[in-house]
N, C-alpha and C positions, 0 to 999 in steps of 0.2 A: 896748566889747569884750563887757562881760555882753548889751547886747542884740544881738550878732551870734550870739553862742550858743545864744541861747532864742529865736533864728530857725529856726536849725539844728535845736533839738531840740523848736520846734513842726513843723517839719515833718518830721521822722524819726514825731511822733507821727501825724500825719495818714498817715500812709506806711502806719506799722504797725497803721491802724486799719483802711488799705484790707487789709491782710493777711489781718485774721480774718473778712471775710466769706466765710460757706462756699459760697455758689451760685457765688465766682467761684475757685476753688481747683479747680487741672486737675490730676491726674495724670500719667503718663507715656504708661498705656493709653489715658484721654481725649484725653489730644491725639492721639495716634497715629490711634484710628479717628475723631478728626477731621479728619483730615489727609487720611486714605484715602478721606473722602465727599466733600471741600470742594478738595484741592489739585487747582490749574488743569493740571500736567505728569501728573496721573491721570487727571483729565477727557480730557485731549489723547489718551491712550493709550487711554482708554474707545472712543472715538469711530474711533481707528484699530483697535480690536477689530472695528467696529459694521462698519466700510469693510470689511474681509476679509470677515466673515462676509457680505455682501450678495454681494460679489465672487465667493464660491464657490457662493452661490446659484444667481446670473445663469450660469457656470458650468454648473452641473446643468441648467442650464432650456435651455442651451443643443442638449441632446441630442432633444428634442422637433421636428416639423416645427413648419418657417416656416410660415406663410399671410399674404397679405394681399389685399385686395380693394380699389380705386378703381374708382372713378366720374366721369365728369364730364360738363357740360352749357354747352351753350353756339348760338350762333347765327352763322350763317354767310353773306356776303354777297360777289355776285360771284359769278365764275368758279368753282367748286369741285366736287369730288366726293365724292358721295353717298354716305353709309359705306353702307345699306341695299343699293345698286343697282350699285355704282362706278360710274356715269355720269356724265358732268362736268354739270352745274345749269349752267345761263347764265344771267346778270341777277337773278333773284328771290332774295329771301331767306327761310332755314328754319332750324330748330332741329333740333338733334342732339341724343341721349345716350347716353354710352354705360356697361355697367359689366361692370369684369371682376374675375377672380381669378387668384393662382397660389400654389403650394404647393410645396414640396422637404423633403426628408429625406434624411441620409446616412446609407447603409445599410452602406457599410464606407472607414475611413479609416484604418486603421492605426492606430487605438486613440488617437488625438490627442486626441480628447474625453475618454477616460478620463485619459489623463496629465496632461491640464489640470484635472483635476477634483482628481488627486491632489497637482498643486503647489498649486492654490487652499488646500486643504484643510491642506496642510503650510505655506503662510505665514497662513491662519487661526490654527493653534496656535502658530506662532511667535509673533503679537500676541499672543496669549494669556499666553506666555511673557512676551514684553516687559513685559505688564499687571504680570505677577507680580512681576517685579524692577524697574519703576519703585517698585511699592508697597512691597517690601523696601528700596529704597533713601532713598523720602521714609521711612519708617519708623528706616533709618536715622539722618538728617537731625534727625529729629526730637529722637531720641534726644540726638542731638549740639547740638543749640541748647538742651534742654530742659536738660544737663548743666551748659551754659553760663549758663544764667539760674541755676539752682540755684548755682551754682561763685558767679556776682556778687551774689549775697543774702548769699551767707555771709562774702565780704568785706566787705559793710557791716556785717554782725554784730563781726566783726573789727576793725573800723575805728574802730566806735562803741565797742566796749569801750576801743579806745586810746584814745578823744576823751575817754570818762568818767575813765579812768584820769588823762590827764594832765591833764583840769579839777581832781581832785579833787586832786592834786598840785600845781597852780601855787596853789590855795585855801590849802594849807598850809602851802606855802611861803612865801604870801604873810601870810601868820601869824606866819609864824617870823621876815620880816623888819621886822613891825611889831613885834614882842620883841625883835628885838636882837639876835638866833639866830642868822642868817645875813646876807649882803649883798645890798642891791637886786639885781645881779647877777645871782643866783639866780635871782628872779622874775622878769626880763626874760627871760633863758634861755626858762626854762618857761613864760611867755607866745608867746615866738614858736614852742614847739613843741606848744603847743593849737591855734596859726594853722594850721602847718603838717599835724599830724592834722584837723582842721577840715575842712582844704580836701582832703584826702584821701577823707575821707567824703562829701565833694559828689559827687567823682571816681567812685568807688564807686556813688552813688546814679543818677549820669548813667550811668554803663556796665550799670547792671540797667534801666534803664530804656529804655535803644539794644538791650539783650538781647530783654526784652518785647518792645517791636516789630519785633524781626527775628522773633519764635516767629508772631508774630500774622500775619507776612506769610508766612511757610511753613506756615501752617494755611490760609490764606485766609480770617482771622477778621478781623470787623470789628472795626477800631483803637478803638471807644469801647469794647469791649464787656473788662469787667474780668477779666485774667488773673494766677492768683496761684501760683506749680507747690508742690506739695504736697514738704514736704519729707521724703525718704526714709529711711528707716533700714537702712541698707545693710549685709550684715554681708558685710564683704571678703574674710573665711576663705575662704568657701564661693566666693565669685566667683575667688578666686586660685588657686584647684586649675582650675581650667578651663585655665589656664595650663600647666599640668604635660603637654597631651596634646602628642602628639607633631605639627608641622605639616601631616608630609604626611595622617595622619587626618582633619583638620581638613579641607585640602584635598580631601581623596577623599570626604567629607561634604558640604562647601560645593559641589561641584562635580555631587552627583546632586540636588541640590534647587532652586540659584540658576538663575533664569530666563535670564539671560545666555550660559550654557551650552545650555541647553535649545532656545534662539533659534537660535542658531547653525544646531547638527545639525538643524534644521528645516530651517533655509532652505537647507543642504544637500541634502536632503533635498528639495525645491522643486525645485532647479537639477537634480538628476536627471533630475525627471517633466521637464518643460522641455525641458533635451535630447533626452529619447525622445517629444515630441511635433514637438518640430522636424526630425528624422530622419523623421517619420511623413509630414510635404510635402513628402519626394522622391519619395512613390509615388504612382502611380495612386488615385485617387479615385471611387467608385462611388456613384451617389446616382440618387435615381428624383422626379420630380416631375410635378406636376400645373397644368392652367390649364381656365377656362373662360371666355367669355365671349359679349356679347351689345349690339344695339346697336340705336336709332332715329333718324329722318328725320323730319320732319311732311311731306317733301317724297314719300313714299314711299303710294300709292294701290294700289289692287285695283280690276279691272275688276268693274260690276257688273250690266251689260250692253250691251244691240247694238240700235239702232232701225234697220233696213235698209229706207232710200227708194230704192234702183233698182241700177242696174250699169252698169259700165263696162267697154269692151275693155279688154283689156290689151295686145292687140298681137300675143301671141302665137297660134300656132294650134297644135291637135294633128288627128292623124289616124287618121281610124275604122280599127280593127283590120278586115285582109280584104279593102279597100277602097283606093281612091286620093283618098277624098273627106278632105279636111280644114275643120276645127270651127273657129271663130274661140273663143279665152277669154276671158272674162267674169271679173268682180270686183265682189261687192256693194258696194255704198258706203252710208252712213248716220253716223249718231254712235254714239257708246261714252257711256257711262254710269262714273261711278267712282263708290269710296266712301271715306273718310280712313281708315287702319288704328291700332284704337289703339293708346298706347304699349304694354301687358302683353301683346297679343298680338304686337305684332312680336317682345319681346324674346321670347316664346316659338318664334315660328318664325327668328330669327337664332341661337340659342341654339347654340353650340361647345363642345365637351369635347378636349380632348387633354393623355393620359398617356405620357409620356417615361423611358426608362430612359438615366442619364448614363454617360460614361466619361471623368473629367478626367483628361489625361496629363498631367504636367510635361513637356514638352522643354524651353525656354528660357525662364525668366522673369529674363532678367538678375541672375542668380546670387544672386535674394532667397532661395531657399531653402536653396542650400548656406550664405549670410552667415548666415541665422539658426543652423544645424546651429551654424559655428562660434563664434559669440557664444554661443551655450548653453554652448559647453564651457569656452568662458573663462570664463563665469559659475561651472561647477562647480570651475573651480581656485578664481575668489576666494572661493568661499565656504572652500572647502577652509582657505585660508591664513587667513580672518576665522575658521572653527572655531579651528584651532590658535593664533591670535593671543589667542583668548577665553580658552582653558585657560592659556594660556603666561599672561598678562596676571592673570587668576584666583590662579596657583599664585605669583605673585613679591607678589601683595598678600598671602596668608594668610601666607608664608612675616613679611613685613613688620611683619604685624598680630601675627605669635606673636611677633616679638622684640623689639613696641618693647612691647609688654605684660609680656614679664619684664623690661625697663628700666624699665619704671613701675613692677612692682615694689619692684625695689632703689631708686629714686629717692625711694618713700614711705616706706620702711622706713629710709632713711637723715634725709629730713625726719621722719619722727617720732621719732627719738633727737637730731636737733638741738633740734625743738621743747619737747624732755622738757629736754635739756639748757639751752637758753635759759630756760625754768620757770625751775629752780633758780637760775642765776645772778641770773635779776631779785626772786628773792624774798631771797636773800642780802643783791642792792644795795638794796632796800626799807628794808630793815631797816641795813643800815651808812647810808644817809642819813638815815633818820629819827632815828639815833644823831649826824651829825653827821660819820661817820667816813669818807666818799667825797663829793666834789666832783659840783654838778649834771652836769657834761659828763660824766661818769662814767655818772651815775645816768641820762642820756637817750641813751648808749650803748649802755646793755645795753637798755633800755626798748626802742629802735629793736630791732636784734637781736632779743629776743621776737614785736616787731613781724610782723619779716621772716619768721622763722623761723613763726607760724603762720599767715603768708599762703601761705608757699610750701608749709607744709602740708596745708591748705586746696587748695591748686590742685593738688597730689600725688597729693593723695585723688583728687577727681575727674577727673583726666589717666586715672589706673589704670582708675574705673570707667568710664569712656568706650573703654580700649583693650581692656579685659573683653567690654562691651557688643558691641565690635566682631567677636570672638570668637563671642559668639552668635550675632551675624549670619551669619556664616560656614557655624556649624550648624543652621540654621535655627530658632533657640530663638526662643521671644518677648520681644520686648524689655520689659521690666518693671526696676521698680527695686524 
């Protein structure tokens, strides 16, 4: 039995040895802005910030003329026509290339480019918003596990003061029944209720230690790396007047700062532009664009002259003006001469320009543009009903948060007059059994009772400060302890 204790209380000491190193002791602020550099659900929302802002970039760029240019080259075999000459080639084979360009600009669209500019723009700031109230909510989060590690440290403080308590108790009782004092009885009693506190403190030691590693994984901190939260000195006065304000203030506060709100009336605010750019592809569309191009043959020559060896009839005749006499005609005959043209000067004499001014009409496109008009507008109701669902959804938690926080109140104010009260009675029963004058089951009645009564103090406490905390959040206070 003694060496299952100074098990326990080597390792309560290794415990509290890891305690007092200071490089591994977080605060509340620490872990907070570690939470905000390292947590993966902020990362997430970083990168859908990064997406919007590209999105309204591409957006903007988009008001600029198109251009693009191709080229290509290749060789041709058979039957084909000559881009140079349009004449059909037979048999032989040649090489082509050709390159060209075109360009467009919208020069009037009904303002489509701007309203997309201005929804891009209003769901950029909504991620923005979003950024803001993920990080208020792991902030939150934080808040609330760090609560939670602090709440399960201070029941092993609790736990272990009983363990000591009722060692040093079964020690003396067990004294008293090697005198004669009292009955073995006694001592088995208070042996099995050092077992039972004992195993209590393990309990305790497991649930701070399952606390640790849930804070470690809401930081994104690595599980070797030693976390110890700084225990606070809270003075409750001051945190319980918070409570005193009225909900809907709180409300009317929490509601022009929290991102969630803010989100909303963005994308609200989105689903407008949206619509008046969907309205904007039922009209007429004006736009001017440009092309040029140019092309070669290797099959493509220039005469470069005439050797003329004789002539020949042609059959025909004409007749001397004045006269009845007629001419027979003649046709030189000889060879021609060529020369290969090269590629830059062809593409300079193939060389095309043509500028265009457009007139898109809608008559029919299978009703995609009146579908899109009306999907826009449904879109502006749901956002409508997602706004009002934010505020309505907002105003039922602040109203939530002010009243289980005066319940915490009364709940700790009532534990701490139990607590005071169980005091006195265990120190009364202290002293009537060391006197002899109350029975152990007595004496580990009220003992349990103390027990109870500052455990649930203990978690009283920081229930309150956590539904406090919650209140700040609401006002956008910083969270601190």
């Amino acid at each position: 039995m003694h060496r299952f204790f100074a098990a326990i209380f080597i390792f309560l000491f290794f415990a509290s040895a890891s305690y007092g190193q200071s490089d591994s002791i977080w605060s509340l602020q620490r872990a907070v802005k570690f939470a905000h550099e390292h947590n993966i659900s902020i990362q997430q929302n970083v990168l859908n910030e990064r997406l919007a802002k590209l999105t309204l970039q591409q957006t903007r760029l988009s008001q600029i003329p198109n251009a693009n240019i191709s080229s290509s080259y290749g060789r041709s075999y058979g039957r084909s026509v000559d881009p140079t000459t349009n004449q059909f080639v037979q048999g032989n084979s040649y090489d082509f290339m050709s390159l060209s360009g075109v360009t467009d600009v919208l020069l009037f669209g009904w303002f489509q480019k701007r309203n997309q500019i201005g929804r891009d723009r209003f769901n950029l700031q909504a991620a923005q918003a979003d950024l803001e109230q993920i990080r208020d909510d792991i902030s939150l989060n934080v808040a609330t596990g760090y609560l939670r590690l602090i709440l399960a440290r201070e029941q092993i403080g609790v736990t272990q003061q009983q363990v000591e308590l009722s060692k040093a108790q079964y020690e003396q009782t067990r004294r008293f029944e090697e005198a004669g004092r009292v009955p073995e009885l006694n001592v088995a009693q208070l042996e099995a209720q050092l077992a039972g506190d004992s195993a209590n403190l393990i309990t305790a030691i497991s649930d701070y230690n399952a606390a640790i590693l849930d804070m470690k994984a809401l930081l994104n901190l690595d599980f070797t790396t030693p976390f110890v939260p700084q225990m606070p000195d809270v003075n409750l006065g001051e945190q319980i007047a918070v409570s005193a304000m009225n909900p809907e203030e709180i409300y009317q506060q929490a509601r022009g700062h929290l991102g969630v709100i803010k989100a909303s009336e963005l994308r609200l605010s989105a689903a407008q532009k949206s619509y008046s750019a969907a309205r904007g592809a039922l009209w007429p569309q004006l736009s001017l664009s440009g092309q040029f191009g140019t092309n070669f043959a290797s099959t493509f020559r220039e005469v470069a002259g005439f050797n003329m060896t004789g002539s020949s009839p042609t059959g025909a005749f004409v007749q001397v003006p004045g006269t009845d006499i007629t001419v027979p005609v003649y046709q030189p005959t000889g060879t021609y001469t060529f020369n290969d043209v090269p590629l830059f000067r062809q593409f300079d004499n193939n060389f095309r320009q043509t500028v265009a001014l457009n007139l898109n009409i809608p008559v029919f496109n299978a009703w995609q543009a009146q579908f899109g008009v009306k999907q826009a507008k449904i879109n502006i109701a749901r956002q409508e009903l997602n706004q009002y669902q934010s505020e309505l959804k907002l105003k039922q938690d602040v109203y939530k948060a002010h009243n289980d926080a005066v319940n915490s109140i009364q709940k700790y104010n009532a534990a701490e007059r139990a607590a005071i009260a169980a005091r006195r009675a265990f120190d009364f029963a202290q002293k009537r059994y060391d006197l002899g004058l109350t029975n152990t089951v007595e004496y580990l009645t009220t003992q349990n009772t103390l027990y109870s009564a500052e455990s649930r103090l203990a978690s009283s406490k920081y229930d309150l400060i956590f539904k406090l905390k919650v209140i700040d959040y609401y006002l956008g206070k910083e969270l601190k302890l």
